[in-house]
C-alpha positions as CSV (number, residue, x, y, z in Angstrom):
1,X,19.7,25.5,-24.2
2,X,18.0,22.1,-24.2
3,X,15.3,22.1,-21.2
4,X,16.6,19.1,-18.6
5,X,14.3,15.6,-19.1
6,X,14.0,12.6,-17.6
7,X,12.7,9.1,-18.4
8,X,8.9,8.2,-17.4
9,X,6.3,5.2,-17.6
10,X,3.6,6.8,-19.5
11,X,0.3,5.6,-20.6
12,X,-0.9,6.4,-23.9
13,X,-4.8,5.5,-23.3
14,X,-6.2,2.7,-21.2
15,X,-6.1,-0.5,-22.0
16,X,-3.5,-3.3,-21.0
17,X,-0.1,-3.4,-19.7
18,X,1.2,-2.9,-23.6
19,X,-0.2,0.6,-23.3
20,X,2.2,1.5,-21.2
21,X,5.8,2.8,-22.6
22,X,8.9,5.0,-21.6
23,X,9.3,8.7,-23.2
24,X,11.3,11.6,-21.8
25,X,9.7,14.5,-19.8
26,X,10.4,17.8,-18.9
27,X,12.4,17.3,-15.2
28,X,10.3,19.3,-12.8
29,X,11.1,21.8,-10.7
30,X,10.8,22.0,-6.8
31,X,8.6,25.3,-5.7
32,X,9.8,27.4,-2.1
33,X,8.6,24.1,0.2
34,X,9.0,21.5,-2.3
35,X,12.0,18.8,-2.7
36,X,13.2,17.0,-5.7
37,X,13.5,13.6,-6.0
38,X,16.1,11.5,-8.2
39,X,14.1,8.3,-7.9
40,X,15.8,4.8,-7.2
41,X,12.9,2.7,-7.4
42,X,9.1,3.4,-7.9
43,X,6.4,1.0,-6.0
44,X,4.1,-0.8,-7.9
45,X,0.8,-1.6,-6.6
46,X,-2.4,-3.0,-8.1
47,X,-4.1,0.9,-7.9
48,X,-1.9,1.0,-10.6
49,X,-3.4,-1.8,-12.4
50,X,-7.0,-0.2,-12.3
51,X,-5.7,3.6,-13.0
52,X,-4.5,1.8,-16.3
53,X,-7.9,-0.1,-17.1
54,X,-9.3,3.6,-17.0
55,X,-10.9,2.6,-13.7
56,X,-9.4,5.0,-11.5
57,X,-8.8,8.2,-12.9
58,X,-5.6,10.4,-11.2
59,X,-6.6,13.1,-8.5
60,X,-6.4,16.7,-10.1
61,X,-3.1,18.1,-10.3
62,X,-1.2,14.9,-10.5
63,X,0.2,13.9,-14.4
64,X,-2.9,12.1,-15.4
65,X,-1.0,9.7,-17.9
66,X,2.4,8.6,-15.4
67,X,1.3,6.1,-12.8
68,X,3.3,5.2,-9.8
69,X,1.6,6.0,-5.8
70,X,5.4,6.0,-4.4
71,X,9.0,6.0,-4.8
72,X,12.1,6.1,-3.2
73,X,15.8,7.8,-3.9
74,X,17.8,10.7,-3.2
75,X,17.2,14.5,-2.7
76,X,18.6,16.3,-5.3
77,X,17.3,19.5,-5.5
78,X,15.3,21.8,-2.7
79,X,13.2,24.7,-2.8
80,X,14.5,28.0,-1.3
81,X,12.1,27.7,1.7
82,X,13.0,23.9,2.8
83,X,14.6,23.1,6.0
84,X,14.6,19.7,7.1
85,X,16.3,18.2,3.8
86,X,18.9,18.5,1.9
87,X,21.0,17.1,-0.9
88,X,21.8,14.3,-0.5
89,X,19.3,12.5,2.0
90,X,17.7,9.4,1.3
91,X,14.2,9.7,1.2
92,X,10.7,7.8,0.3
93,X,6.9,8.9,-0.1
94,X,3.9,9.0,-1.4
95,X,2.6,10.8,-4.4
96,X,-1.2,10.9,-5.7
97,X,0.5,10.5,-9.4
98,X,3.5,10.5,-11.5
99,X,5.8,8.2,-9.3
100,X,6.8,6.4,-12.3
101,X,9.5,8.8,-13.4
102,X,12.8,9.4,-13.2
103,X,11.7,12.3,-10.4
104,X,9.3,13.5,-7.9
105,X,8.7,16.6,-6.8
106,X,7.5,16.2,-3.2
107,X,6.2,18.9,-0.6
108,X,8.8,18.9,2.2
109,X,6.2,17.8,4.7
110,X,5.0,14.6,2.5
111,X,8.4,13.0,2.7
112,X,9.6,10.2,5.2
113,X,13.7,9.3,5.2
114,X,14.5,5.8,4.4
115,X,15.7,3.9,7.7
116,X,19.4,3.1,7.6
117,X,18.7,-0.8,7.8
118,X,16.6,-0.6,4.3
119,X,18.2,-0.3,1.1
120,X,17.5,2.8,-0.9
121,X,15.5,0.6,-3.1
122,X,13.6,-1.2,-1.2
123,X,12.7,1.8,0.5
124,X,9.8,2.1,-2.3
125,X,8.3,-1.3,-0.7
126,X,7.6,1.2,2.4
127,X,5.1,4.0,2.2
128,X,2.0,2.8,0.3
129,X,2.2,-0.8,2.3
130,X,2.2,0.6,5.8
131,X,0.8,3.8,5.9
132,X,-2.5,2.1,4.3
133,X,-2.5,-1.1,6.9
134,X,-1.3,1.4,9.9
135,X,-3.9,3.7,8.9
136,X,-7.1,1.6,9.1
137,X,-6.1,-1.0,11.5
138,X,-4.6,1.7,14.3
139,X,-5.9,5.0,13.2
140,X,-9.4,4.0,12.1
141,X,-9.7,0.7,13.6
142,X,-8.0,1.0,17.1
143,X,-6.4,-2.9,17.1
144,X,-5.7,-3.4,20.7
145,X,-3.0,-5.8,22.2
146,X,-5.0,-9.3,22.7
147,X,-7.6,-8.3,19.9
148,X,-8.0,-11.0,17.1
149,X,-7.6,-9.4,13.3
150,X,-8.9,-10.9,10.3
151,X,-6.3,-9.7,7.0
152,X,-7.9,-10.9,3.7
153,X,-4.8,-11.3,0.6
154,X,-2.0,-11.3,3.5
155,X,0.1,-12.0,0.7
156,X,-0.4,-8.7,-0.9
157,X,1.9,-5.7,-0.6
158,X,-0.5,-4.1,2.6
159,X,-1.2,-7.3,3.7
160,X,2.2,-8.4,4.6
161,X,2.6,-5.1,6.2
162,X,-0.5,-5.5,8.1
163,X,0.7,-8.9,9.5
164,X,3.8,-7.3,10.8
165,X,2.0,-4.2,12.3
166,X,-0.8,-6.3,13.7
167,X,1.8,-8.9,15.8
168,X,3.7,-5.7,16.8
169,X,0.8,-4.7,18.5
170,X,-0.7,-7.7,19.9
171,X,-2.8,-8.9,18.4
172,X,-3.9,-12.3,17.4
173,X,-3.5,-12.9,13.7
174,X,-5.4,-14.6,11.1
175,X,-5.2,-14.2,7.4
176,X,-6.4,-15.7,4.2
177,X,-5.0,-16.0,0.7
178,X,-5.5,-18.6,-1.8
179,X,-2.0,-19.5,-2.3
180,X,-1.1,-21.9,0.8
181,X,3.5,-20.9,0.2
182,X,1.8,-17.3,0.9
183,X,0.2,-18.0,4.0
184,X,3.3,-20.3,4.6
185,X,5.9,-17.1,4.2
186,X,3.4,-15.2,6.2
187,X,3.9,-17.0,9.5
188,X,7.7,-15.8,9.4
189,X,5.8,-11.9,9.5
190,X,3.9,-12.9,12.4
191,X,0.6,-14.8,11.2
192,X,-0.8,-16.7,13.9
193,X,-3.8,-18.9,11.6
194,X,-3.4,-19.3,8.2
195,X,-7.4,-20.0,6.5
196,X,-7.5,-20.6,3.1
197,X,-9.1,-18.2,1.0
198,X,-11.2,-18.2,-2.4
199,X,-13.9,-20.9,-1.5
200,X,-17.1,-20.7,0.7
201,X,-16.1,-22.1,3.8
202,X,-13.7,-19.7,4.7
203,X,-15.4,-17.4,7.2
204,X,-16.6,-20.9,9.1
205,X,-12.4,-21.9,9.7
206,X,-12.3,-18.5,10.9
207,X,-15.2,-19.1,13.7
208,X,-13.5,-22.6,14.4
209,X,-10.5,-20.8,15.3
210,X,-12.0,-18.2,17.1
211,X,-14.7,-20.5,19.3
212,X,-17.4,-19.3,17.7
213,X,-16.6,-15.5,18.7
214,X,-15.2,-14.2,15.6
215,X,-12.5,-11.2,14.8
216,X,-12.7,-8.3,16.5
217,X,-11.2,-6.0,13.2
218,X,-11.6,-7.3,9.6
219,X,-9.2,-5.8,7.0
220,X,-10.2,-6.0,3.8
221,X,-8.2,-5.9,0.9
222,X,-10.5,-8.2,-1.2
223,X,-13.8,-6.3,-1.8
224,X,-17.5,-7.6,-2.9
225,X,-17.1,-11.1,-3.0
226,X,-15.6,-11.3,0.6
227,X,-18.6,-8.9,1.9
228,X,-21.3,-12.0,3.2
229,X,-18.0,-14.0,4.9
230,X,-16.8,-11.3,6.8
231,X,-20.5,-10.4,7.9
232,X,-20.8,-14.1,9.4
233,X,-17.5,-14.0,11.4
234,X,-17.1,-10.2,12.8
235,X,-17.2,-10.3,16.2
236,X,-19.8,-8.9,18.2
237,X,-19.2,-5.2,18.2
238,X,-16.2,-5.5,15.8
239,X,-14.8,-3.5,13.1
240,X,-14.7,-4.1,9.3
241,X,-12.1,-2.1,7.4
242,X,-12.6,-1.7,3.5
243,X,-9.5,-1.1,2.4
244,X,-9.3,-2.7,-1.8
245,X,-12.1,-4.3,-4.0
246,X,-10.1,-6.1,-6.7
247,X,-12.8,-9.0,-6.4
248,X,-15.5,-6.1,-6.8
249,X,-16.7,-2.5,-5.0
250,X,-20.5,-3.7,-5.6
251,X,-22.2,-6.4,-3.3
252,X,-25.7,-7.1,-1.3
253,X,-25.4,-6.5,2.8
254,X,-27.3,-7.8,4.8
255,X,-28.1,-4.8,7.3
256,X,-29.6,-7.4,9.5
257,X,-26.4,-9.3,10.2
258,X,-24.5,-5.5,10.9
259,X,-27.3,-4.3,13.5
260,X,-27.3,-7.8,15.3
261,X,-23.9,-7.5,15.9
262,X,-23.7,-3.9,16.7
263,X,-20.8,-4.1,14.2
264,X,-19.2,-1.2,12.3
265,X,-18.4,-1.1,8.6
266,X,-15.6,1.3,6.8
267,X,-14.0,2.3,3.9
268,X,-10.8,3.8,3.4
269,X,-8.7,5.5,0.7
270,X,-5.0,7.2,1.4
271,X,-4.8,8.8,-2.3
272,X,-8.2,10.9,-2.4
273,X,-6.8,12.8,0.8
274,X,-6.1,16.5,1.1
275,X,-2.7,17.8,1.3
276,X,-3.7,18.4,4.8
277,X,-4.5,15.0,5.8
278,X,-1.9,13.6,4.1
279,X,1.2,15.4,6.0
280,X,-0.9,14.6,9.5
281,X,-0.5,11.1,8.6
282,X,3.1,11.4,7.5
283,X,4.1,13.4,10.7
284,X,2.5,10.9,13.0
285,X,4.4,7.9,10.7
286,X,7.4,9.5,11.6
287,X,6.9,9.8,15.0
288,X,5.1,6.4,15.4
289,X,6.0,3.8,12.6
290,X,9.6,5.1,12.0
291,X,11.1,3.2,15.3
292,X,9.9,-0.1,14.3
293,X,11.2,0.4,11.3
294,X,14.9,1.4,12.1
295,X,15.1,-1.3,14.5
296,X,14.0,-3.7,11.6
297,X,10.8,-4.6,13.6
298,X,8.9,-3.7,10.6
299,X,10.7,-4.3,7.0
300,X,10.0,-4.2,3.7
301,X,8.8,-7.3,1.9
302,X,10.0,-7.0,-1.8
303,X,8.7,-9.6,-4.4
304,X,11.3,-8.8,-7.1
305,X,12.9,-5.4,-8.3
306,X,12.0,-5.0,-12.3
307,X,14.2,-2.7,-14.6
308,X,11.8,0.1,-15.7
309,X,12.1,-0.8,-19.2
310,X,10.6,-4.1,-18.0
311,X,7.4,-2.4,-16.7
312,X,4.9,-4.4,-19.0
313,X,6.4,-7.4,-17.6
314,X,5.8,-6.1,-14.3
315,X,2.3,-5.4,-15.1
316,X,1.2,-8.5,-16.4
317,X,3.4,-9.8,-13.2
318,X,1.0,-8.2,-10.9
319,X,-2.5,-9.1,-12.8
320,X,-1.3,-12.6,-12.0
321,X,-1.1,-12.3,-8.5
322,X,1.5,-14.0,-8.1
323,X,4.0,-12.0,-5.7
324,X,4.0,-12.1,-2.0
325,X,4.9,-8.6,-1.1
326,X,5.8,-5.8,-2.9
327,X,7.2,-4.9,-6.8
328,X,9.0,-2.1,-7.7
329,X,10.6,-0.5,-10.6
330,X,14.1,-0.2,-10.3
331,X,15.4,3.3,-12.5
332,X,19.5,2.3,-13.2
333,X,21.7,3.5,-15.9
């Protein structure tokens, strides 16, 4: 008897988005505590981008050639030692690999349920977004109500989650991008002052609007380039929040600027957790982000839904940074 496949995105060798292509896979298994997934839709996200450049190698144990950092769909298998799922529930995660497939297989622990307001597709838009921007801005951070916040590419799939997370909190919101209809859809999330982003001057808008105090939390999901800027407009004991580098992960500091401002810098990476931290952070999503989300406080933001087979499309899609929100691969018929 033939052993049971299933269709995955894999990546031959590095190189660009042509590299990538669809091939059947052996379907895995769920072990005693584990869960099967039959995925709907699989996030894409520009980690993706990098793992395909070779720039960002998959953690060990994870399928080093299938990309994809989370997915959404339907339980359809469950190991003999599960308990809280079952057949049948709609569910969404993250994985440190392999999310690109047809199926997950998923410790029971690592696995959120899709609120009934979201559609099981969009459900992929969920996870990677707002466990990233919850994580450094609450978690690491500690944005209080009537705190200002500084979110670089609030365009982007985190940043548009960050917006939402940030005004649920209350907090002042400011956020750059270079695209002015991004900053324009932002407001609608919550975005108090739009600054547009790319050029020199930004960080000296942000002190205008701030009267010359500056942001108490920066979250960056820009990198290098945006290292001097957020140096001149951190408030005085405030908070810097690495959190992507697609502009660069190499830059000068200038250690001066940090000690006269008593200011803290920090970098942050959900993927390169252990098992351990990873289903702390998923039990304390459930209990804390999961409300919000079933009351529709805090949604999903989906740029466009791609077939799979259109996943160099949706590649190339991404490198031009063009969507506000989140892509996903869609896995029909």
């Amino acid at each position: 008897m033939a052993e049971p496949t299933m269709r995955a995105v894999v990546m031959a060798e590095p190189g660009p988005p042509e590299v990538l292509r669809i091939e059947a896979r052996p379907r895995p298994v769920p072990g005693p505590h584990e869960v099967r997934v039959r995925v709907a839709a699989s996030g894409l996200n520009r980690a993706d981008l990098l793992q395909r450049r070779g720039r960002y190698p998959a953690p060990p144990g994870v399928p080093a050639d299938i990309l994809g950092l989370e997915y959404s769909g339907v339980v359809d298998a469950v190991g003999e030692r599960v308990g809280q799922w079952s057949p049948g529930d709609r569910v969404m995660g993250l994985v440190g690999g392999g999310g690109y497939a047809e199926a997950v297989v998923v410790h029971e622990d690592e696995v959120l349920p899709i609120p009934d307001v979201v559609e099981t597709v969009d459900g992929a838009a969920l996870p990677e977004a707002f466990l990233t921007a919850w994580d450094a801005m609450d978690l690491q951070m500690g944005l209080a109500a009537g705190e200002t916040v500084l979110i670089h590419a609030v365009g982007s799939g985190v940043g548009t989650a960050a917006v939402q997370l940030a005004s649920l909190t209350g907090a002042r919101v400011l956020g750059t991008s270079r695209t002015p209809e991004k900053l324009r859809r932002a407001t609608d999330l919550g975005l108090d002052e739009a600054i547009p982003g790319g050029g020199a001057a930004w960080a000296e808008v942000v002190m205008e609007r701030t009267g010359g105090r500056g942001v108490d939390v920066i979250v960056d999901l820009v990198g290098g380039a945006y290292l001097e800027g957020n140096l001149a407009c951190v408030a005085p004991r405030g908070r810097i929040v690495v959190v992507g580098v697609p502009s660069g992960s190499v830059a000068p500091i200038d250690l001066r600027a940090l000690m006269r401002r008593r200011a803290s810098l920090t970098g942050t990476v959900l993927r390169a957790r252990s098992a351990v931290e990873k289903r702390a952070l998923i039990h304390e999503a459930r209990r804390r982000l999961l409300p919000a989300m079933r009351t529709g406080r805090l949604r999903p933001v989906v740029y466009r839904h791609f077939a799979a087979k259109d996943v160099v499309q949706a590649h190339r899609a991404m490198e031009d940074n063009s969507n506000f929100g989140t892509m996903t691969l869609v896995w029909g018929s």
